[in-house]
SETIGU-798154 format. One record per atom (N, C-alpha, C, CB): x, y, z. Coordinates in steps of 0.001 Angstrom, whole numbers, plus 500000, padded with zeros to 6 digits. Glycine has a CB too. Example, Ala and Ser with C-alpha at 12.3 -4.5 7.8 and 13.67 -1.06 7.14 Angstrom:
! residues 2
513190494310507800;512300495500507800;513200496700507800;511308495527509046;512850497750507080;513670498940507140;512900500030507870;514084499402505725;
! end
This chain:
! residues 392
581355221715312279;580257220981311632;580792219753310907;579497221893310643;579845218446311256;580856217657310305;579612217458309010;581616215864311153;580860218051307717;579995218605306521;579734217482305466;580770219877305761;579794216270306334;579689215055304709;578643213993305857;582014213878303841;577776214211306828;576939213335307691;575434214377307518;577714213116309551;574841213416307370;573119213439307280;573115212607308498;572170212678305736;571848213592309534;571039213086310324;569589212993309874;571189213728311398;569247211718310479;567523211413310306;566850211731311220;567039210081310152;565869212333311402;565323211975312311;563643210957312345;565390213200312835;563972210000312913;562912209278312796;563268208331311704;561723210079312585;563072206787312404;563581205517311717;562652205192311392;564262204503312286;561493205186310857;560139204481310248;560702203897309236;558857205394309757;559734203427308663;559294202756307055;560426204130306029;556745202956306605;560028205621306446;560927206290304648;561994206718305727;559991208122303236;561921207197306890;563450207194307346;564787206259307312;563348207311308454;564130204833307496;564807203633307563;565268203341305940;563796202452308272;564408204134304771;564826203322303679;565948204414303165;563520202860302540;565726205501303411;566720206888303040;568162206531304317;565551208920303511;568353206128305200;569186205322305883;569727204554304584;568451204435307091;569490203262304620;569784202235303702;570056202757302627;568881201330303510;569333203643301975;569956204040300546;571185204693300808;569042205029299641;571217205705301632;572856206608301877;573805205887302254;572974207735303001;573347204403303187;574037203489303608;575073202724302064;572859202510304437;574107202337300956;574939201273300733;575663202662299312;573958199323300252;575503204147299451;576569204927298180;577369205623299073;575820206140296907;577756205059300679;578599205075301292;578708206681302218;579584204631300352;577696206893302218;577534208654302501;577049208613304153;576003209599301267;577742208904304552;577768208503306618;576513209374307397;579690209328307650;575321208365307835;574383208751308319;574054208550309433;573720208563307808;573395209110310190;572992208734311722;571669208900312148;573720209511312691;570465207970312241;569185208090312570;569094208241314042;568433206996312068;568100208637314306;567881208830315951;566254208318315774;568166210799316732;565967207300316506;564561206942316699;564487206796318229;564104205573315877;563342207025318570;562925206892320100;562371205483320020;561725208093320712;561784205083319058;560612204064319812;561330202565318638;558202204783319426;561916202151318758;562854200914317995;561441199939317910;564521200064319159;561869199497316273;560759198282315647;560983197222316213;560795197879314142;560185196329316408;560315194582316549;559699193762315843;559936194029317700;560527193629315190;559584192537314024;559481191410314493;560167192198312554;557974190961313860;557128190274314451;557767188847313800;555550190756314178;557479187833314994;557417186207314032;556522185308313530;557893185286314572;556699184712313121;555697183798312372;554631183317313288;556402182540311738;554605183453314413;553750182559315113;553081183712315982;554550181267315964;553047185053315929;552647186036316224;551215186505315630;553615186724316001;550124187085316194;548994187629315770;549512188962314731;548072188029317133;548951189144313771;548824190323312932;548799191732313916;547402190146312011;549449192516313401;549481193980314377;548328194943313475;551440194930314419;548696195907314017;547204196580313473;547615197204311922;546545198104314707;548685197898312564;549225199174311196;549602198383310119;550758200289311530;549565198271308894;549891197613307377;549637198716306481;548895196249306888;550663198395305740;551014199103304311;550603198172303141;552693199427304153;550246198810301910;550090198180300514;551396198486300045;548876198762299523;552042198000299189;553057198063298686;552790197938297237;553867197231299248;553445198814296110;552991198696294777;554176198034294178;552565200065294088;554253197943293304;555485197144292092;556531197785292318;555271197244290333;556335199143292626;557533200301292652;558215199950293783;557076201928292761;557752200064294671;558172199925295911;558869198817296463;557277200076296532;558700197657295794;559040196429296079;560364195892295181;557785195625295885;560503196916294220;561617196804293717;562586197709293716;561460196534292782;562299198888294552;563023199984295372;563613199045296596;561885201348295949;562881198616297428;562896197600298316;564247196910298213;561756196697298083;563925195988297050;564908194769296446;566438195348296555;564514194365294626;566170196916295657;567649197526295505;568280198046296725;567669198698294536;567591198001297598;568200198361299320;568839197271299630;567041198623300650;568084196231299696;568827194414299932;567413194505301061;571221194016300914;566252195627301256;565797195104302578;564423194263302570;565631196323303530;564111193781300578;563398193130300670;563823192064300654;562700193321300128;565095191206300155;565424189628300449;565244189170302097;567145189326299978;565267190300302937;565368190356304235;563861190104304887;566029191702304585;563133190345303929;561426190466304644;561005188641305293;559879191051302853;560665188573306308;559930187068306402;559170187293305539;559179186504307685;558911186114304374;557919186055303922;556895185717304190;558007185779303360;556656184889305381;555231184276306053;554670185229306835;555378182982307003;555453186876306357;554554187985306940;553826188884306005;555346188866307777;553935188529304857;553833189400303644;552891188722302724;555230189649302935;551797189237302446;550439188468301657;550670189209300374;548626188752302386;550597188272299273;550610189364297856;548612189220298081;551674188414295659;548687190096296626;547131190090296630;547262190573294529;546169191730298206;546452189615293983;545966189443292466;545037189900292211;545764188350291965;544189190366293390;542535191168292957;542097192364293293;541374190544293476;541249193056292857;541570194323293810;539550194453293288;543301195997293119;538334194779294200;537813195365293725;537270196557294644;537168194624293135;535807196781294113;535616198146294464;534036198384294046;536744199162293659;533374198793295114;531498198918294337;531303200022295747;529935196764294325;530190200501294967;529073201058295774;527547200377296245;528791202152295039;527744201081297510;526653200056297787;525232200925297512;526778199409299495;525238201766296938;523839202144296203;523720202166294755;523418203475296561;524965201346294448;524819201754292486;524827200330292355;526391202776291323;524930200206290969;524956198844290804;526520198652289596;523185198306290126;527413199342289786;528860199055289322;530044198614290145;529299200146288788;530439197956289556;531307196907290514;532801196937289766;530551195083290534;533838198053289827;534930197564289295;535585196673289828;535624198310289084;536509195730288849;537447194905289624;539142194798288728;536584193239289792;539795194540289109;541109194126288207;541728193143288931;542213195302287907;542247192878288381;542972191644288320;544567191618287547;541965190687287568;545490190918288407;547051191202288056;547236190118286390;548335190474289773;546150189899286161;546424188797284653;546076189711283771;545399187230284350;545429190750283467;545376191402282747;546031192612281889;544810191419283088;547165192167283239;548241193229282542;549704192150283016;548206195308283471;549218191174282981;550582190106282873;551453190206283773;551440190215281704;550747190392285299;551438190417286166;551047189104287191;551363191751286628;551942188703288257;551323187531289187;550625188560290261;552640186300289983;550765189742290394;550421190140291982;550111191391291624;551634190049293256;549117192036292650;549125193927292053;549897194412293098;547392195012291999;550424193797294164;551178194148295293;550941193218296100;550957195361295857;551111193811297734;551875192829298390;550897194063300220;554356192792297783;550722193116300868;550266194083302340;551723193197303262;547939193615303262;551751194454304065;552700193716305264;552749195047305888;554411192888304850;552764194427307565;552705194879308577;553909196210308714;552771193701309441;553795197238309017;554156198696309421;555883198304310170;552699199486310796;555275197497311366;556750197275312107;557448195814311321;556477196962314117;556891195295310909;558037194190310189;558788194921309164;557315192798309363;558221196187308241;558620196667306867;560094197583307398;557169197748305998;559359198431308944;560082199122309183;561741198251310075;559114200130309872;561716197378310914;562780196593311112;563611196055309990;562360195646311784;562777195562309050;563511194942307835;564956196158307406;562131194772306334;564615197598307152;564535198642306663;565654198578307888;563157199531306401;565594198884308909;566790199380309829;567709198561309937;566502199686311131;567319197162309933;568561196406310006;569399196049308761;568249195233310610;568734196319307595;569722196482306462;570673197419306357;569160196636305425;569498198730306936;570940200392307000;571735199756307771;570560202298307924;571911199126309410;572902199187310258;573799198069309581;572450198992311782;573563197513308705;575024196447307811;575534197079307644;575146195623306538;575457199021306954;576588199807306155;577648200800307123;575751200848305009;579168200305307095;579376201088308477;578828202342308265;580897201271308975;579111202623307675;578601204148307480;577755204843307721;578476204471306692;577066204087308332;575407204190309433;575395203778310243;574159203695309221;574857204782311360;574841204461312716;573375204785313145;575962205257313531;572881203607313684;570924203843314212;571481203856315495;569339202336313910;570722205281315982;570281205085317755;569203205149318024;570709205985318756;568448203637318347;567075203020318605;567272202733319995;566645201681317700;566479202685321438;566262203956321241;567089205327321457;565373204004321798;566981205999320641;567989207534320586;567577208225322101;567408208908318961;568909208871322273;568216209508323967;568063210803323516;569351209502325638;567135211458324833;566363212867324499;567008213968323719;566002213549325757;566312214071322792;566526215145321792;566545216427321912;565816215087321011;566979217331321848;566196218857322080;566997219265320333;566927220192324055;565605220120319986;565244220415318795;564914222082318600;564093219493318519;565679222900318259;565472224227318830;565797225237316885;567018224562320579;565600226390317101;565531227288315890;566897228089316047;564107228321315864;567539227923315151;568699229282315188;568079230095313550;571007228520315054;569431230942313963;569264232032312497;569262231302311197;570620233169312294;570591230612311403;571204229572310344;570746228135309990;572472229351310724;569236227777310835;568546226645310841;568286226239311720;568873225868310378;568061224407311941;567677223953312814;568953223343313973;566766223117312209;568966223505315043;570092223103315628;569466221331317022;570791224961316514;570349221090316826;569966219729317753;570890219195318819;569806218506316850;570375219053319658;571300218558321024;570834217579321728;571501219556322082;571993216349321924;571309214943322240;572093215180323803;571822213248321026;571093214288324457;571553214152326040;572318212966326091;570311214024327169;573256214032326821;574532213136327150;575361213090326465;574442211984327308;575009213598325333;576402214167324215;576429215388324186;576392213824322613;575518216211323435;575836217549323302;575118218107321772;577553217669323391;575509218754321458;575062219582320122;575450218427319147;575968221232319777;574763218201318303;575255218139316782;575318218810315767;574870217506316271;575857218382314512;576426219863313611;576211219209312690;578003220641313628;575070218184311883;575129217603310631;575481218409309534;574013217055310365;575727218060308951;575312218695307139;573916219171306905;575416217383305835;573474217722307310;572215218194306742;570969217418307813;572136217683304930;570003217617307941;568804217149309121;567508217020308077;568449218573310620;567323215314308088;566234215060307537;565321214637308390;566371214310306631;564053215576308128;562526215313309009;561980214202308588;561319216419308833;561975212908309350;561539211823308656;560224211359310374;563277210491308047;560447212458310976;559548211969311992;558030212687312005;560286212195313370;556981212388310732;555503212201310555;555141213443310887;554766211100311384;553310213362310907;552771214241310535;553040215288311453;551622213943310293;553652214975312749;553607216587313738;555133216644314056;552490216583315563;555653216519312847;557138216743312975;557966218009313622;557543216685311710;558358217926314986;558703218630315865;560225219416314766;558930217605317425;560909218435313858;561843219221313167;561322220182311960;562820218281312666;560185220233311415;559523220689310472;559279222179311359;558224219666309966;558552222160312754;557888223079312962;559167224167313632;556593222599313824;560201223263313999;561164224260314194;562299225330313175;561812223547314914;561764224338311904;562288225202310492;561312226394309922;562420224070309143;560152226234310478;559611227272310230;558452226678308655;560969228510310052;558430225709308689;557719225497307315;556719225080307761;558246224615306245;555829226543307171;554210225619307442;553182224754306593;553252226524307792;552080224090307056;551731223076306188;550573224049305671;551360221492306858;549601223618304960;547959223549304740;547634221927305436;547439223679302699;546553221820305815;546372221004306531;544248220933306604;547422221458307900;544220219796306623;542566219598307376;542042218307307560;541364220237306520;541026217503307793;540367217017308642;539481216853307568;540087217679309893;539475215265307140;537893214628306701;536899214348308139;538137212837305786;536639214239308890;535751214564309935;535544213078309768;534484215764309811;536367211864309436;536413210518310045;537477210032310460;536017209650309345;537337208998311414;537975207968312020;537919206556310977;537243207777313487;539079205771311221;539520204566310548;539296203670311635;541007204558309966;538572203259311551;538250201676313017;538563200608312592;536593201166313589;539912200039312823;540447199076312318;540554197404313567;541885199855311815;540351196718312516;540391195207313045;541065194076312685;539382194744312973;541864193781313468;542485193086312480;542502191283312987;544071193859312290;541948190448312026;540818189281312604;541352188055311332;538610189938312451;541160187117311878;541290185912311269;539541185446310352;541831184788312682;539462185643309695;538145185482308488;537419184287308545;538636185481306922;536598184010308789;535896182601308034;535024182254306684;535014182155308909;535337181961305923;536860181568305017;537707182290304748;536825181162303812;539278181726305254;540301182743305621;540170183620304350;541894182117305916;540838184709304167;540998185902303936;541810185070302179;541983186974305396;542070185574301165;542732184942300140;543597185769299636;541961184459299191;543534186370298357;544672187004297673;544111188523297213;545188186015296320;542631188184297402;541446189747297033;541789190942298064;539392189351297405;541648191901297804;541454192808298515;540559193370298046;542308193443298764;539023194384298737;537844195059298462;538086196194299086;536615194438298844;536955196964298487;536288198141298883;535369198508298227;536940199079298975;534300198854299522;533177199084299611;532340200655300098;533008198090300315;532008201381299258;531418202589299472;530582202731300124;531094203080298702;529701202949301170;528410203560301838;528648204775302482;527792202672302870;527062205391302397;527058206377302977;527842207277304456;526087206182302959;528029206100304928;528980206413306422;530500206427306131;528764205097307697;530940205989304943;532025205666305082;532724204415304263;532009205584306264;533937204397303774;534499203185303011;534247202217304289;536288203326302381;534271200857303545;534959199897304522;535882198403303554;533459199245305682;536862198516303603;538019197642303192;538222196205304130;539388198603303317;538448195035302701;539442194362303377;540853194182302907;538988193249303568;541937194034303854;542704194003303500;543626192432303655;542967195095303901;543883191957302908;544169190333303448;545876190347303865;543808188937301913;545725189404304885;547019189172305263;547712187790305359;547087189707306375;549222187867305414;549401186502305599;548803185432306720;550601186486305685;548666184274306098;548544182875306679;546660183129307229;550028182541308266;546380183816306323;544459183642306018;544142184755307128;543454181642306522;544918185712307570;544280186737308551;544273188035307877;545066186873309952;543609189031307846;542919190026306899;542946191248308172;541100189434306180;543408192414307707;542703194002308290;541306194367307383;544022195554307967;540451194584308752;539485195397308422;539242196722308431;538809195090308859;539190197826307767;538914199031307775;537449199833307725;539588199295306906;537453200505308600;535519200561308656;535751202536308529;534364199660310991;535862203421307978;535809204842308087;533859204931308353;536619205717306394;534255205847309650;533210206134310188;532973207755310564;533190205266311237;532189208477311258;532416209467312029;533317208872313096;531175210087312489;533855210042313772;534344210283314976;534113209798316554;534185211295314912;532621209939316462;531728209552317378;531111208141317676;530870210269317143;531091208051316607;530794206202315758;531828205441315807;530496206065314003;533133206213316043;533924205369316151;534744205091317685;534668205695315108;534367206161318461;534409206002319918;533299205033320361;534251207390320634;532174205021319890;531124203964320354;531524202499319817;529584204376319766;532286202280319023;532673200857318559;533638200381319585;533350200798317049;534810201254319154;535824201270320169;535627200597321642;536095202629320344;534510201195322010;534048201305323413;533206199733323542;532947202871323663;532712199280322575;532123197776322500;532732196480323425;532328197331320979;532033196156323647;532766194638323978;533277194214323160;532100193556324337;533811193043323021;534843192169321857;534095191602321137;535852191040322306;532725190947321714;531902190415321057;530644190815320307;531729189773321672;530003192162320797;529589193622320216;530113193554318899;530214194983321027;531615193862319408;531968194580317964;532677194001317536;532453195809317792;533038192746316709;532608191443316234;531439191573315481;532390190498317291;530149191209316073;529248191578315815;528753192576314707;529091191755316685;529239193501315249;528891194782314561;529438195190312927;529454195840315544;530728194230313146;531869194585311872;530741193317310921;534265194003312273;530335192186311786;529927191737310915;528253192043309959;530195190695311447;527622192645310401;526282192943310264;526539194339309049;525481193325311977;527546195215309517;527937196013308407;528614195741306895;528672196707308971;529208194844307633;530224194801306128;529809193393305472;532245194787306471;530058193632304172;529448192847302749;529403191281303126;530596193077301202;528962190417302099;528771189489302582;529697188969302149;527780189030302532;531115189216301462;532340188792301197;533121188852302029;532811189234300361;532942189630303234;534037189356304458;533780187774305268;533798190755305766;532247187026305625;531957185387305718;531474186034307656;533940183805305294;532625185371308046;532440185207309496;533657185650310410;532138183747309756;533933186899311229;534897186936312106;535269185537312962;534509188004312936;536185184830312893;536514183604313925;537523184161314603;536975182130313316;538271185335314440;538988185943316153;539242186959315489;540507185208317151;539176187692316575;539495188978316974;541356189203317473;538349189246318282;542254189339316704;543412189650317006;543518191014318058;544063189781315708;542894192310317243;543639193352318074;542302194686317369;545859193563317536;542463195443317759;541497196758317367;542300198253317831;539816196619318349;541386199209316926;541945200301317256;541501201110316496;543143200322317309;541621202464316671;541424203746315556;542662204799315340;540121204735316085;541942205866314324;542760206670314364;542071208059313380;544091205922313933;542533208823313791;541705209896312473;541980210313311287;541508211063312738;541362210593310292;541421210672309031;541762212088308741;540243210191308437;542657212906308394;543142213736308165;544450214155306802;543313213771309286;544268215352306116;545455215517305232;546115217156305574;544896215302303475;547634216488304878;548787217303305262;549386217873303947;549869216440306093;550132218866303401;550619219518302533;551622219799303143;549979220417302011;553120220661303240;553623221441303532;554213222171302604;554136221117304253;554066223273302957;554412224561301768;555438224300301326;554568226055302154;556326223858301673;557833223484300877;558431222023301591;559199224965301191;559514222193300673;559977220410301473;561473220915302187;560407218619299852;561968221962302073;563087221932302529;563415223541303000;563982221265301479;564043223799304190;564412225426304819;566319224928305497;562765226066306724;566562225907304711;567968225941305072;568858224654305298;568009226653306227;568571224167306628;569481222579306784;569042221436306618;569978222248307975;567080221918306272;566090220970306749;565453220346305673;565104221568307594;565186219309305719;564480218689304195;563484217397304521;565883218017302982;562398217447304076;561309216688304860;560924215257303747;559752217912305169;560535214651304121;560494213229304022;558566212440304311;561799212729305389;558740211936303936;557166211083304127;555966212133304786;557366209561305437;555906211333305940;554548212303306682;555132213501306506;554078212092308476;556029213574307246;556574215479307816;556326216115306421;558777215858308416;556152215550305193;555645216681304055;554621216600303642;556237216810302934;553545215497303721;552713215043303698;551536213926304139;553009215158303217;550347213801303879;549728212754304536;548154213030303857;549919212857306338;548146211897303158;547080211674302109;546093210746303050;547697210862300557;544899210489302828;543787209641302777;544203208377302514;542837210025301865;544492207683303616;544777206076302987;543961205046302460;545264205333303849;542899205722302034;541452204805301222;542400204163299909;539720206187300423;543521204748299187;543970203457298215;545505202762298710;544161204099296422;546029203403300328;547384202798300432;548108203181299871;547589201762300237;548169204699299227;549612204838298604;550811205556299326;549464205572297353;550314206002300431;551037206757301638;552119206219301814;550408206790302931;552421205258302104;554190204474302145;554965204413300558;554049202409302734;553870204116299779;554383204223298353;555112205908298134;552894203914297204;554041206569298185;554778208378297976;555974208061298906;553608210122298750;555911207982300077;556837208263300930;558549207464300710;556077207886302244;558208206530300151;559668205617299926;559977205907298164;559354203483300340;559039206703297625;559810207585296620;560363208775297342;558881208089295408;559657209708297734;560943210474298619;562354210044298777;560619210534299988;562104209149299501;563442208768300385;564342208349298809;563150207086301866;563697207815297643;564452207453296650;565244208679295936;563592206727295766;563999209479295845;565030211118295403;565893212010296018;564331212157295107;565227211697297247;566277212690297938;567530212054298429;565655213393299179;567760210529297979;568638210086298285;569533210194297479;568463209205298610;569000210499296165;569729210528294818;570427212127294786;568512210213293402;569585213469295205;570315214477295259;571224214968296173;569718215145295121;571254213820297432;572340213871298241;573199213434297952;572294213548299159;573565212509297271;574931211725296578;575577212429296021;574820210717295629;574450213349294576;574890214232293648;575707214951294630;573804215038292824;575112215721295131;576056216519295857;577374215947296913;575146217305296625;577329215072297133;578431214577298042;579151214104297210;578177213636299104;579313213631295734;579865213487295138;580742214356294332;579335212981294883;579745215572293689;580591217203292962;581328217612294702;578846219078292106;581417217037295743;582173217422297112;581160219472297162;584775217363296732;579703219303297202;579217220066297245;578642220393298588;578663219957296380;577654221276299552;577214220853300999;576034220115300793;576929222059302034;575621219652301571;574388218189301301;573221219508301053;573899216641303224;573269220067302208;572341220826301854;572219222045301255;571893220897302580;572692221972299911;572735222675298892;571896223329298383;573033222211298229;571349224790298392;569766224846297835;569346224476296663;569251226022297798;570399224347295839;569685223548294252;569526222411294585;570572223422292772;570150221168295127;569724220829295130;568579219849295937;570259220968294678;568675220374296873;566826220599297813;565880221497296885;566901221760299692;566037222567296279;564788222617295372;564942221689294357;564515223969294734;565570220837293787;565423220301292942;564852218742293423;566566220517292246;564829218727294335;564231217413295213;563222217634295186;564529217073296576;562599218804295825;561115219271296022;560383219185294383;561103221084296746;560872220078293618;560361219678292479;559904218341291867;561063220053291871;561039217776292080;560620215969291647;559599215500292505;561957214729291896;559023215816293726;558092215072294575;556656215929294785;558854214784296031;556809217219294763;555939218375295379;554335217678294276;556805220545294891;554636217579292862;553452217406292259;553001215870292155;553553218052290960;553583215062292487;553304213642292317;552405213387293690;554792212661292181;553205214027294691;552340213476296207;551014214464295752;553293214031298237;551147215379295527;549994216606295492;548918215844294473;550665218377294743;549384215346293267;548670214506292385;547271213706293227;549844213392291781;547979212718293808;547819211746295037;546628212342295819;549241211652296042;547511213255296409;546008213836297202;545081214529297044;546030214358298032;544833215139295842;544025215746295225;542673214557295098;544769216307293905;543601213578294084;542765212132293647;542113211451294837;543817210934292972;542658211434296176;541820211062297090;541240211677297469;542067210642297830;541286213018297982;539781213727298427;538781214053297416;539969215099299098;539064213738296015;537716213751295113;537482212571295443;537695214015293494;537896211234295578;537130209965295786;536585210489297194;538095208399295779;537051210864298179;536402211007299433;535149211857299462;537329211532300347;535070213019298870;534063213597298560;532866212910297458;534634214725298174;533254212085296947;532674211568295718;531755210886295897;533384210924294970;532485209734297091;531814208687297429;530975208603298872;532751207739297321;531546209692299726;530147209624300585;529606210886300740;530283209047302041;529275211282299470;527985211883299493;526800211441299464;527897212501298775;525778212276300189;524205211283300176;523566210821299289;523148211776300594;523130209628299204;522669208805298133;521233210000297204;521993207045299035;521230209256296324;520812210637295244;521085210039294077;521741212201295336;520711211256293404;521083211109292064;523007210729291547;520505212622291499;523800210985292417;525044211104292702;525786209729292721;525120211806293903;525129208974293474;525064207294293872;524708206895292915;524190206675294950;523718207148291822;523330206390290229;525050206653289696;521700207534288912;525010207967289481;526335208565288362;527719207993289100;526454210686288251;527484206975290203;529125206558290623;528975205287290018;529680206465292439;527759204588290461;527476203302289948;527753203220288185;525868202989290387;527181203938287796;527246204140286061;528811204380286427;526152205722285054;529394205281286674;530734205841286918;531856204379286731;530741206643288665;531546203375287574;532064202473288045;532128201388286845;531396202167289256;531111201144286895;530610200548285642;531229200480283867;529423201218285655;531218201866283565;531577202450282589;533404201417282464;531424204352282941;533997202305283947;535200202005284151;535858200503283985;535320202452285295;534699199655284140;534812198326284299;534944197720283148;533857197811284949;533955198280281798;533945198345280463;534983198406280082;533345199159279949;536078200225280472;536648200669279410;538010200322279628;536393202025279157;538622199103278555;539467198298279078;540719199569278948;539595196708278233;540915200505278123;542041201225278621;542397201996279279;542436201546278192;540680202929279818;540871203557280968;541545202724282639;539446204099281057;540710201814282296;541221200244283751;542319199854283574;540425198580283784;543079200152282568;544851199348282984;545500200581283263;545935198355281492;544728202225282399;545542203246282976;545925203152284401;544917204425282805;544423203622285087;544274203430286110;545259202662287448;543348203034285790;545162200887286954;545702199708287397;547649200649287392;545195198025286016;547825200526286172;549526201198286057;549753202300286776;550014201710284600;549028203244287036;549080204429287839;549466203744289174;547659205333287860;548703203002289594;548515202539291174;549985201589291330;546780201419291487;550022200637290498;551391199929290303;552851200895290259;551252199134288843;553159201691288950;554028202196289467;554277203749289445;554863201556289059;552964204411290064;552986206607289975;552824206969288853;554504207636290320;553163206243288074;553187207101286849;552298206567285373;554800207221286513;
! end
């Protein structure tokens, strides 16, 4: 076994940053990704998938080296943030001046965040990415999870981090099961150049069917988010270009203006993940593979690249006391630091999910008042604002 190497599996956005972190406290890692990022250039249409990024994150980022690395003409900050129902009459909003900041964060695209992220780990020798990694086989022994790459043979890490999402083939072979279920919507996303381009705001908007968000992006192009049913969202899907165009526009507020192109479209379903523990014997889980919240506020990459921050920190510990990586103190002591913060998280979104599309009623007054109130109470609104900025 070689007893001082962590394998990843899966180079995303928190695999790629738990890379980079082990990378630069010199602790010898090896990711295996199948499907290698390409970050996009400046003169490229917006892709679909985007992350919010909070204060935290961006200065987690910084300390990797893989935010000096980001194009910036891919990365939109955003100073506004609001939020109404469309049967009440409360309208929260905040704003990054009120708590003496220039920005409340920052959106950028899924595969630019995640390239940034891999090509900083592969600066540290001490990391080795195989993008794409050849076929894996992923199997159960007594003593854990065991792995065998084609064309090499077995490997014998220290330790095997599940960094490959919600149907993590290394999770299910450790034996750790999740809780798991299904908001019974789809996310119908668009991602479109605005008329008048898109600015520094980002919204959201409550109705009965479903949120619908904008999300602004660099150089005046914006994601649209429409949560729908299932069914509603195969019938959009299924639209012509100019349909549904159309359609995004007739629904959503009169602050989105005018679609002037259509970049790209797509869906996906709305679902949440738990897993009963974060770590079994060799195995220790990471972003999706431990979880997967409701992305109605974007904090899903945020939880997830704290992970990668702690568990990067109790792997050192231990490689440092010359302890085994996968030590059970300290993997429970990892789990501890993360188990209630993500759980926090998702609790807080399925009460907004339940909250807010329930049928208009008496329910729709008490969000509006709800909202309202919030908008008033200047210290509940910076709590709030700081929570979202940096977890805590």
């Amino acid at each position: 076994m070689d007893g001082r190497r962590v394998v990843v599996i899966g180079g995303g956005m928190v695999g790629g940053a738990l890379a980079a972190d082990l990378g630069r406290r010199g602790i010898p890692v090896r990711v295996l990704e199948s499907d290698p990022p390409t970050r996009p250039t400046a003169s490229q249409p917006p892709r679909l998938r985007v992350a919010a990024l909070n204060r935290r994150s961006i200065e987690y980022l910084e300390t990797l080296g893989a935010w000096q690395s980001m194009n910036t003409e891919r990365v939109a900050d955003f100073d506004q943030l609001s939020t109404w129902d469309i049967a009440g009459g409360g309208r929260l909003r905040f704003h990054a001046e009120e708590i003496g900041l220039e920005r409340l964060g920052v959106f950028v695209e899924n595969e630019h965040l995640q390239a940034a992220l891999i090509e900083t780990a592969s600066e540290h020798e001490c990391v080795q990415i195989d993008a794409p990694a050849a076929a894996l086989s992923i199997t159960s022994e007594p003593s854990g999870v065991a792995l065998s790459l084609e064309g090499e043979g077995r490997l014998d890490p220290a330790l095997i981090v599940a960094a490959d999402g919600a149907r993590s083939r290394v999770r299910s072979a450790a034996g750790i099961r999740v809780n798991a279920g299904d908001y019974q919507q789809h996310a119908v996303v668009a991602s479109v150049t605005p008329s008048p381009p898109a600015g520094r705001q980002t919204w959201q908007r409550f109705t009965p069917e479903g949120p619908q968000a904008l999300l602004p992006l660099a150089n005046g192009a914006a994601s649209l988010v429409w949560y729908v049913s299932p069914d509603r969202a195969s019938t959009l899907l299924a639209l012509p270009e100019d349909e549904f165009v159309h359609a995004f526009e007739q629904a959503f507020p009169t602050e989105l203006g005018a679609i002037a192109q259509l970049h790209g479209r797509g869906g996906f379903p709305i679902r949440w993940l738990h897993a009963q523990r974060y770590w079994r014997a060799n195995v220790a889980l990471v972003g999706d593979s431990a979880h997967v919240i409701h992305p109605l506020a974007g904090q899903g990459v945020n939880l997830g690249l704290r992970d990668a921050q702690a568990l990067a920190g109790h792997i050192a510990q231990a490689y440092d006391q010359g302890l085994p990586l996968a030590h059970a103190r300290g993997l429970a002591a990892y789990e501890r630091s993360r188990r209630a913060d993500n759980h926090r998280m998702q609790s807080i979104m399925t009460a907004f999910h339940k909250g807010f599309t329930a049928p208009l009623g008496p329910l729709a007054a008490a969000r509006g008042w709800g909202l309202a109130l919030a908008q008033r109470g200047g210290w509940l609104k910076r709590r709030v604002l700081r929570y979202a900025l940096d977890g805590r």
